[in-house]
N, C-alpha and C positions, 0 to 999 in steps of 0.2 A: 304759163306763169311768167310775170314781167315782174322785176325785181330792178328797184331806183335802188342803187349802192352809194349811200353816201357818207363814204369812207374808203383810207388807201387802198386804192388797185391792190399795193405790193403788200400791204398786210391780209389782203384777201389770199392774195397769191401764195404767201408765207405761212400761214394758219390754217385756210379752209382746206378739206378733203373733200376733192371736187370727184372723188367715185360717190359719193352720195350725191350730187346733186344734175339731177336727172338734167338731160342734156337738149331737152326742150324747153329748158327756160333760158330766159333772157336775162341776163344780167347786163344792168346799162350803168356805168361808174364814172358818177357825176364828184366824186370825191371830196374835198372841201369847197364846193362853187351853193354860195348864198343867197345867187340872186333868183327870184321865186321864176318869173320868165325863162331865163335860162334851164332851170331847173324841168320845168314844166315842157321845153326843149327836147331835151333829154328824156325825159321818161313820164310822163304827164299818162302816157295811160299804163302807168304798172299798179300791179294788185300789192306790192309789196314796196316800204321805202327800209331800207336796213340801213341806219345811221351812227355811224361816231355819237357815242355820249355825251360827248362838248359841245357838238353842231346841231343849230336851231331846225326844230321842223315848226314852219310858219302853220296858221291859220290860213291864210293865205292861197298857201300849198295844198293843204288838205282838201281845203274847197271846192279847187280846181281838178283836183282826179275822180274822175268818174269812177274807176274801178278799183280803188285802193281798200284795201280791206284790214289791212296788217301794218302798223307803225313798231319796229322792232329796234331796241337799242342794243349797242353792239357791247356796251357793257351793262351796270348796276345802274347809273342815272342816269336818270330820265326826265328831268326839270327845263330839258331845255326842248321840248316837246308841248306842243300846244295842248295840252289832255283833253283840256274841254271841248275843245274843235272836234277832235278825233270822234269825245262820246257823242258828239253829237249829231256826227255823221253815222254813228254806227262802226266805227273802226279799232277795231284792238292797239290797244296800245300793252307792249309786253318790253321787259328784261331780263338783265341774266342774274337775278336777282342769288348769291349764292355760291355763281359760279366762281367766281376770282377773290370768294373768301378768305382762302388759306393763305393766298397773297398777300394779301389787304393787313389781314394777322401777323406776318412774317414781317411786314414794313412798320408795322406799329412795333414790333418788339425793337427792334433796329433802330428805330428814334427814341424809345428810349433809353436803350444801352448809349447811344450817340450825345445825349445829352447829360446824361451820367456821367458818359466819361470823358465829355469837354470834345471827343471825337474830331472833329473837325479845325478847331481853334489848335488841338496838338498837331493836327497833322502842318498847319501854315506854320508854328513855332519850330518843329522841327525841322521844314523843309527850309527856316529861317536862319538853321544852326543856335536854334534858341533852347534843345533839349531838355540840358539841366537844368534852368531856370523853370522852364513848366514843370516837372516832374518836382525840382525842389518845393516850389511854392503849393500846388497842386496837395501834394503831399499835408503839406500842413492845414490849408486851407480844407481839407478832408473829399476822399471819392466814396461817394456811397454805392452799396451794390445790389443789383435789382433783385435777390433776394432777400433783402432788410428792406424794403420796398413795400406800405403798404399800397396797392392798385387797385381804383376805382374807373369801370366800366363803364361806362353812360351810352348806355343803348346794346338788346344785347338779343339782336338778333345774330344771323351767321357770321357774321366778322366779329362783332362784342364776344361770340362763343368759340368761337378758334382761336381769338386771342386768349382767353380764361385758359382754353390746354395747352397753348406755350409758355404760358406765367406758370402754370403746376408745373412743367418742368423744371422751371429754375426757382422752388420752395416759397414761390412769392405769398402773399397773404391780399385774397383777392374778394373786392367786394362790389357791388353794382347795382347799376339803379335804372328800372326798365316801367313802363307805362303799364305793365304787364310783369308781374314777378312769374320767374320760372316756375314752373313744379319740381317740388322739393324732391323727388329722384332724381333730377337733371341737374341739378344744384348739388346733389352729393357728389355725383357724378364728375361735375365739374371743380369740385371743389373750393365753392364759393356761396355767399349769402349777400340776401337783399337787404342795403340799405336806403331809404330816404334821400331825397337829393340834397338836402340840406346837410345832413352828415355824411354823406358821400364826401362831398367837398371840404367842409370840416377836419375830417379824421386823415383821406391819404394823401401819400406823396406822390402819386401821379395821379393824372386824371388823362382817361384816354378816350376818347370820342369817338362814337360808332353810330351817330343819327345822321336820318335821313335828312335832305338838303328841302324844305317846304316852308311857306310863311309862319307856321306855330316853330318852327328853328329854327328860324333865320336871329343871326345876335344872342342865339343862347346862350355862349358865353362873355359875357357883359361884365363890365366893373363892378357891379353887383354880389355877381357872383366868384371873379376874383378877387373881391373884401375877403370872402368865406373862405379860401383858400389858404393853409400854410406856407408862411413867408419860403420854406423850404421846398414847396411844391413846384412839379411841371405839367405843363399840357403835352396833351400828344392829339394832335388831329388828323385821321388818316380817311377823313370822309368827305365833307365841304369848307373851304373856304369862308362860305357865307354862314354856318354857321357860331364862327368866331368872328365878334365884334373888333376890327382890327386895330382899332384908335384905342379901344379900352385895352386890347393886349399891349399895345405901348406903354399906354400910361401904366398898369400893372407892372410891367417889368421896369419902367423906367422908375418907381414910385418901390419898388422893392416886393408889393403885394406880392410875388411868387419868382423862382429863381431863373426859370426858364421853358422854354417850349420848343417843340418838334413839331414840326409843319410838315407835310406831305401835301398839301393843297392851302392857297390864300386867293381870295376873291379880286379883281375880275380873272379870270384867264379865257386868254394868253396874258401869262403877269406883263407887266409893263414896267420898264425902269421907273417912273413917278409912283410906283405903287407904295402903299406910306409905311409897308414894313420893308422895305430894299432901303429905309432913308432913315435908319435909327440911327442914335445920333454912337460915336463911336465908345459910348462906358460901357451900353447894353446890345450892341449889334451882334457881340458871340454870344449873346442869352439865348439866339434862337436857331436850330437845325433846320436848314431845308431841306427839303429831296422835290424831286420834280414830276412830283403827282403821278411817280410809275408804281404805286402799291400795288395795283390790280393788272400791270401790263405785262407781266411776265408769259413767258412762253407756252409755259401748261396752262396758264389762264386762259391765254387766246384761244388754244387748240379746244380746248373747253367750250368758250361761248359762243365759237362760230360754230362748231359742231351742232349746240343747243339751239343756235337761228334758223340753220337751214334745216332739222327735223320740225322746228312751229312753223317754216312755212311749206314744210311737206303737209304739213297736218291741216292749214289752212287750205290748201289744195284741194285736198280729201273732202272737205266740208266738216273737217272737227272743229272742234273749239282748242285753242291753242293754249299753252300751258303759260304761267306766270303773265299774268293779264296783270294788270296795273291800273285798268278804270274800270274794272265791275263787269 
């Protein structure tokens, strides 16, 4: 079994438990290199490509391996994956679809406690000797706390669901809106009810984004839909980039439509200084919390979904069929 690794050496090194992974295969670690030639260099007859979730597996590429059998993302997306190529070579396309949930849930609550409580913008005032004037003004100008928080889900598979039992923890009042409503023991369970997307938006003060990154999401939240929004309200995104409209989240926040938002992800990445949310003009530039796209990177995660690669591509070995397939 030949395995194209492309992704860090050192995060293999770091994460993978290499007493599971039988000691006749090849692992060939072509890491971030993009160019298909080179590529095809490197590892052009392996059965397996194991890829970074940000880095592109061409058409191209696919093509060109005669023996490829298994396209495996090293995390939850997998958009940067030619799909169609794959099905149509016959090739699995699979993720860790699941695994870096708890994560993913823990960085959504974190933005929006962070944006609550100004987080960030106190910490620069402080470190500015500016203290009492935030804390005076602040005060008046009112901190709301995420349990007087009504919280609206948008998408709710495994991370929309681990986030719903850190909100129970902190008495939130939690509501959600899925293509698919729960079954009503998982919803007691959870301690939440299905609303409409249009009263989703309507009714809470946060709105927290759990969809998948695909052309039906791509801009789903659009100016449109922050009209529907209360002026008191924030976004929290801890899934894609692309699927917030990023010109309408200015104009929203610069236009007052809503108070503020929590980014974990903004389109293109690797962000780029021109990118047009780094360039808000300076009334509304602390309306928004970054973090830098590490919901899902933490430690337990990794050890998690490299664990989960290298038993699908034991199982692809075997002649099984591999778990969490992604094109049919």
């Amino acid at each position: 079994m030949k395995v194209l690794v492309m992704t860090l050496k050192k995060r293999i090194e770091r994460f993978s438990d290499f007493s599971i992974i039988p000691k006749d295969w090849q692992l060939v670690f072509a890491e971030f290199e993009t160019d298909t030639q080179r590529l095809l260099e490197l590892g052009g007859d392996a059965d397996v490509i194991f890829v970074d979730a940000m880095q592109p597996v061409k058409k191209e590429l696919i093509d060109a391996m005669p023996n490829l059998k298994m396209i495996h993302s090293e995390g939850v997306g997998f958009d940067w994956i030619d799909v169609e190529a794959a099905t149509n070579k016959g090739v699995f396309v699979c993720n860790n679809a699941a695994a870096n949930s708890k994560a993913v849930a823990e960085q959504a609550i974190l933005l929006m406690l962070a944006v609550l409580r100004r987080t960030v913008e106190g910490d620069r005032m402080v470190r500015d000797a500016r203290q009492i004037e935030a804390k005076s003004n602040w005060s008046l100008e009112g901190i709301r706390e995420l349990w007087n928080c009504h919280v609206g889900i948008i998408g709710m598979g495994a991370i929309g669901q681990e986030t719903a039992k850190r909100l129970k923890g902190f008495e939130s009042k939690v509501s959600y809106y899925s293509r698919s409503p729960l079954p009503k023991e998982l919803e007691t369970e959870l301690s939440v009810d299905y609303l409409p997307l249009e009263e989703i938006l309507k009714e809470c003060d946060i709105i927290s984004l759990h969809l998948p990154s695909n052309d039906k999401t791509k801009n789903f939240m659009n100016l449109n839909r922050f009209r529907m929004m209360k002026k008191s309200s924030i976004l929290i995104n801890t899934a894609r980039g692309e699927v917030v409209n990023q010109h309408d989240l200015m104009v929203a926040l610069k236009e007052g439509l809503i108070s503020g938002a929590g980014l974990d992800t903004i389109s293109p990445e690797p962000v780029r200084p021109d990118n047009l949310l780094l360039q808000l003009p300076t009334e509304i530039k602390d309306k928004i919390t970054f973090s830098p796209h590490i919901g899902g990177v933490t430690e337990q995660a990794f050890v998690q979904m490299h664990r989960f690669v290298w038993e699908n591509i034991r199982r692809v070995e075997q002649g099984e069929r591999p778990k969490n397939i992604v094109n049919g």
